[in-house]
N, C-alpha and C positions, 0 to 999 in steps of 0.2 A: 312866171312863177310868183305867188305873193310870200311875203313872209311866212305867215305862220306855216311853210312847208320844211322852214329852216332845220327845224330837231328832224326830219324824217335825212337832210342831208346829214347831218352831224351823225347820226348812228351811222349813215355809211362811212363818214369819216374814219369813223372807232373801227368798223369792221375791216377797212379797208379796201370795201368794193368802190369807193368812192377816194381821190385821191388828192390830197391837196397840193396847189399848184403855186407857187407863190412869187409876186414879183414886185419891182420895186416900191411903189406905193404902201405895202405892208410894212415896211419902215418904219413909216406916219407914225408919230409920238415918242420913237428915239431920239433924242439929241443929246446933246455935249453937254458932259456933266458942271464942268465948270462954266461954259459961256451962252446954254442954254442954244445953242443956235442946231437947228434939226441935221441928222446924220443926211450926207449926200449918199442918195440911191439912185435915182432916176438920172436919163441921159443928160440935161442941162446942169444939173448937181455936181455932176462926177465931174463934169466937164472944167466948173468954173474952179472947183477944187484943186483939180489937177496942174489947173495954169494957174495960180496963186490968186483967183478971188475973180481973175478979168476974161471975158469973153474975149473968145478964138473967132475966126473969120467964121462968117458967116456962112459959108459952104462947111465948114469944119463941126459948126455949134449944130448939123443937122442929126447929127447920132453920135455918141461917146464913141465906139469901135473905129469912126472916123477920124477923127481928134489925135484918139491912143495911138493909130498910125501915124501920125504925122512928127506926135511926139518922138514914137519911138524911131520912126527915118531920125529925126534931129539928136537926141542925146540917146540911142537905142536899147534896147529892147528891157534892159535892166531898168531903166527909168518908170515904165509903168511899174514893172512889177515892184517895186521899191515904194512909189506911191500908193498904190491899193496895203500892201503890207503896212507900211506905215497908218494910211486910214482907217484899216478895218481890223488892223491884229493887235493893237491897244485897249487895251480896257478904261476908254473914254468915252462910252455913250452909254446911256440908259435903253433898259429894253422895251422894245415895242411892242405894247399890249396884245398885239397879233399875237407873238412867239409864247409869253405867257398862258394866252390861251392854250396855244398846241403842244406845249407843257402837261399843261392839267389834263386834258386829252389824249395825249399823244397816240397819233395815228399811225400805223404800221409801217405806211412807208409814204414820206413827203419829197418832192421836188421844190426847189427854191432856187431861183437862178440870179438872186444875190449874192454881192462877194462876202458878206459880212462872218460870221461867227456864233449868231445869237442862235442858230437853229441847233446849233451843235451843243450850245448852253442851256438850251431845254432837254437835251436827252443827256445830261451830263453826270446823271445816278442812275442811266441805263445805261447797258450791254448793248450797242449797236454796229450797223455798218458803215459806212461812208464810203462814198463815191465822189472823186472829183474828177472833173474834166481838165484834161491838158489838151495840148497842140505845140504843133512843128517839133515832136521828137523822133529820132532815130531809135533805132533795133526793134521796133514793135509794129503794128498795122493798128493798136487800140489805141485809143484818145483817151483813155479813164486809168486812175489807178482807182484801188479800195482799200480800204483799211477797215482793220476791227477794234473796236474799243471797248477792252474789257472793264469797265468803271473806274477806272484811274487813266489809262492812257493807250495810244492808237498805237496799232505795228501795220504795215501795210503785207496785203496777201493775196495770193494769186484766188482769181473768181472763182476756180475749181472747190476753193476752201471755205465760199464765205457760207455763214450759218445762218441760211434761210427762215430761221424761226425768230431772229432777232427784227428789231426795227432797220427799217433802210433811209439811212438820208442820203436825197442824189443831188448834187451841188455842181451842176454842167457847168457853171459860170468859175467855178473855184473857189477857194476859200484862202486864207492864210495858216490856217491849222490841219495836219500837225505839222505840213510844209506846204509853201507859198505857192500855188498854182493858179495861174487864171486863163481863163479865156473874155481877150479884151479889146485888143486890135483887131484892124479888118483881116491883117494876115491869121491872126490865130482864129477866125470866125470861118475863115474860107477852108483852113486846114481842119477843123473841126466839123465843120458842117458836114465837108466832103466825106469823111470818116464815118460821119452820123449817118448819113443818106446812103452808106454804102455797110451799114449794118454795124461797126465795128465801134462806133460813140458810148455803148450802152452796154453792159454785161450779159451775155445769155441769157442767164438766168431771169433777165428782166423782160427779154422778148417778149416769152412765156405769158409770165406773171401780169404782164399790159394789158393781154386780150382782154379784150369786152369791158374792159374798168371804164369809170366817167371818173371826172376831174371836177374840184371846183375852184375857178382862177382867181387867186386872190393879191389885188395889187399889181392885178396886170391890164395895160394898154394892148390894145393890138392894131397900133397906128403906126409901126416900125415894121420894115420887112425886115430886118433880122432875129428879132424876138417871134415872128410869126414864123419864119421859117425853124427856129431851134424847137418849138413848141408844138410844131405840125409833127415834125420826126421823132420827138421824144414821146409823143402819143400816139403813136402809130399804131393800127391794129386794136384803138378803144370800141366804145361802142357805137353805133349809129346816132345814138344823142349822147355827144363826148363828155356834155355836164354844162357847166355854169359858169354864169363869170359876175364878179362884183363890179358893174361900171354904173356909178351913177346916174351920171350924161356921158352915154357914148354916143359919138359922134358915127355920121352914115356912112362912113365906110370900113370902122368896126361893128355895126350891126350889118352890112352885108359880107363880111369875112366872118362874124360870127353863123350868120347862117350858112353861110356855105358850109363852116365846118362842124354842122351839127351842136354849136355850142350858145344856150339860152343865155340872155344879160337880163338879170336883174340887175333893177335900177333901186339901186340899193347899197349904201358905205358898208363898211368895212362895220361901225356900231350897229348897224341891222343885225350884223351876225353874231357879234359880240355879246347885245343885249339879249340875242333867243336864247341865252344860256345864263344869264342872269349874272355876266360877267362884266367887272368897268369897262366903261365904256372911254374912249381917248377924248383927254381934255378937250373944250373948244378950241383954245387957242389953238393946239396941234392939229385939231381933225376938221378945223374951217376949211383947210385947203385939199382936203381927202377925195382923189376925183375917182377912186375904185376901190 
């Protein structure tokens, strides 16, 4: 697909036949308001964040949900979820010109399988829903709660209730708002996946509303089987051409995972998309290292 196609995706964004998809690299251009140093998103981020600055063994530094496991066998389970809270529910980074954008647009209904907060901060003088994902809890078969946010603040509500004409943000990975949820160790991946692959990850209502839609991935690698497998089941039932993906240089075994699952790579940043709407584009300094 060349650029100038961009606006004919954008109006599907707005309509919402078109779905946006978003993953770590959309980050790119948040960082730390006092130390300037970029927000950890991506698996080696998280990682060296997590262990105070120093790389874990090298079987460990292979994916964060590995790592998270190890941590949490060690000082448990409290320990991740204390670190992501602490990382991502402070109002210490600036936002990333992505979310700005989908701000100004804001599209019906987005996925974002970052832990952060900023997605919640662009709908945050809308009427929405929220979705986040949990794992390894008792008395239920579902991995999600929802909540409704009436423009001031969220009350959580069973799926029977939520108000289909509002915006939907689904936040599989967790969030720290308006309570601390994640999915982030291998244990919470495998309890969640399971859940997902067995229909109960996602709300009804969303089953439905999936068919036939396309996606366009923004910030996402598909060189990880975890992230490939949450993103296979979470589209389940789209269309035969699933949609798009931002990878500048993908490498050959995300363009044959992209073909296989019906989804086209433009070789194109994140400023390709940014700029077909005449919106800033992210600084050099932040967007030298933009690889989707």
């Amino acid at each position: 697909m060349s650029e100038p196609l961009f606006p004919e995706i954008i109006d599907g964004l707005k309509s919402g036949q078109i779905i946006p998809y978003i993953g770590p690299s959309a980050l790119k251009g948040a960082v730390h308001k006092e130390t300037g140093a970029d927000i950890p998103a991506d698996s080696d981020s998280l990682i060296l964040a997590m262990n105070g600055g120093q790389p874990m063994a090298p079987k460990l530094m292979y994916e964060f949900p590995r790592a998270a496991m190890n941590k949490e066998l060690k000082k448990g389970r409290n320990f991740v979820t204390k670190f992501l809270t602490e990382l991502y529910g402070k109002d210490n980074w600036t936002r990333a010109p992505i979310h700005d954008w989908l701000a100004e647009i804001k599209p019906p209904y987005i996925i974002d399988i970052n832990r952060d907060t900023m997605l919640q901060a662009s709908y945050v003088d809308t009427p929405h829903n929220l979705i986040l994902g949990i794992s390894r809890i008792g008395g239920t078969d579902y991995r999600f709660k929802i909540y409704h946010y009436d423009g001031s603040s969220y009350t959580e509500i069973e799926h029977q209730s939520a108000d289909l004409s509002l915006p939907l943000l689904f936040k599989p990975m967790g969030s720290p708002t308006p309570e601390p949820s994640y999915i982030a160790s291998d244990a919470d991946y495998v309890d969640y996946l399971t859940e997902l692959m067995g229909g109960f990850g996602i709300p009804p209502f969303l089953k439905e509303s999936r068919k036939d839609k396309q996606y366009l991935f923004i910030g996402m690698r598909f060189s990880r089987d975890t992230e490939r497998m949450v993103m296979s089941d979470i589209t389940y039932a789209s269309a035969q051409h699933k949609g798009w993906a931002l990878i500048q240089e993908p490498t050959k075994k995300e363009e044959r995972f992209c073909t296989k699952m019906g989804i086209e790579i433009i070789k194109s940043d994140i400023n390709a998309l940014l700029s077909a709407t005449s919106w800033p584009v992210i600084e050099e300094s932040a967007a030298a290292q933009v690889g989707c």
